[in-house]
C-alpha positions, -999 to +999 in steps of 0.1 A: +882-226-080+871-246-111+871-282-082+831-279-079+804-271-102+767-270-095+742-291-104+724-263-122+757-253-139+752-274-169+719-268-176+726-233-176+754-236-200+729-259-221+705-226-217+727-202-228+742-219-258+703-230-271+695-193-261+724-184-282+715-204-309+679-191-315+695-155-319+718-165-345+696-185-366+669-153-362+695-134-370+702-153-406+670-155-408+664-116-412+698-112-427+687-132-454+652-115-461+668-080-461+697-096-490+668-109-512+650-080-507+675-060-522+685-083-548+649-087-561+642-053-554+607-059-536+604-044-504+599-067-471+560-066-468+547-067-435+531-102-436+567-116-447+579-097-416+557-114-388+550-152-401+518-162-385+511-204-389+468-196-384+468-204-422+484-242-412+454-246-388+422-235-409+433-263-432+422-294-405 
C-alpha cells in the first residue's frame, strides 16, 4: 500500500506542515497578547489586534 506515492504527495505534506505552522505561530502570537494583556492590565486595543504595515509604506 505504502510501494507508490505521488508526485504531488510531498508537496502536499510540505503544504500541510507550512499550513500547520502558520497556525501555531498565530496562535502564540495571540496567546501571547492576551498574557500581557492581563499581566499589564491594559486591554488589547483594536489597532494591536489587526497590525496593518501602511505606516511602513508612507515612510518611502
Amino acid at each position: 500500500m505504502f510501494s507508490y506515492l505521488d508526485p504531488g504527495t510531498g508537496s502536499m505534506i510540505v503544504t500541510a506542515i507550512a499550513g500547520g505552522a502558520a497556525g501555531l505561530a498565530l496562535t502564540g502570537k495571540m496567546g501571547f497578547r492576551r498574557l500581557k494583556s492581563k499581566i499589564t492590565g491594559k486591554p488589547i486595543s483594536q489597532s494591536e489586534s489587526v497590525e496593518d504595515d501602511s505606516d511602513d509604506e508612507d515612510d518611502e
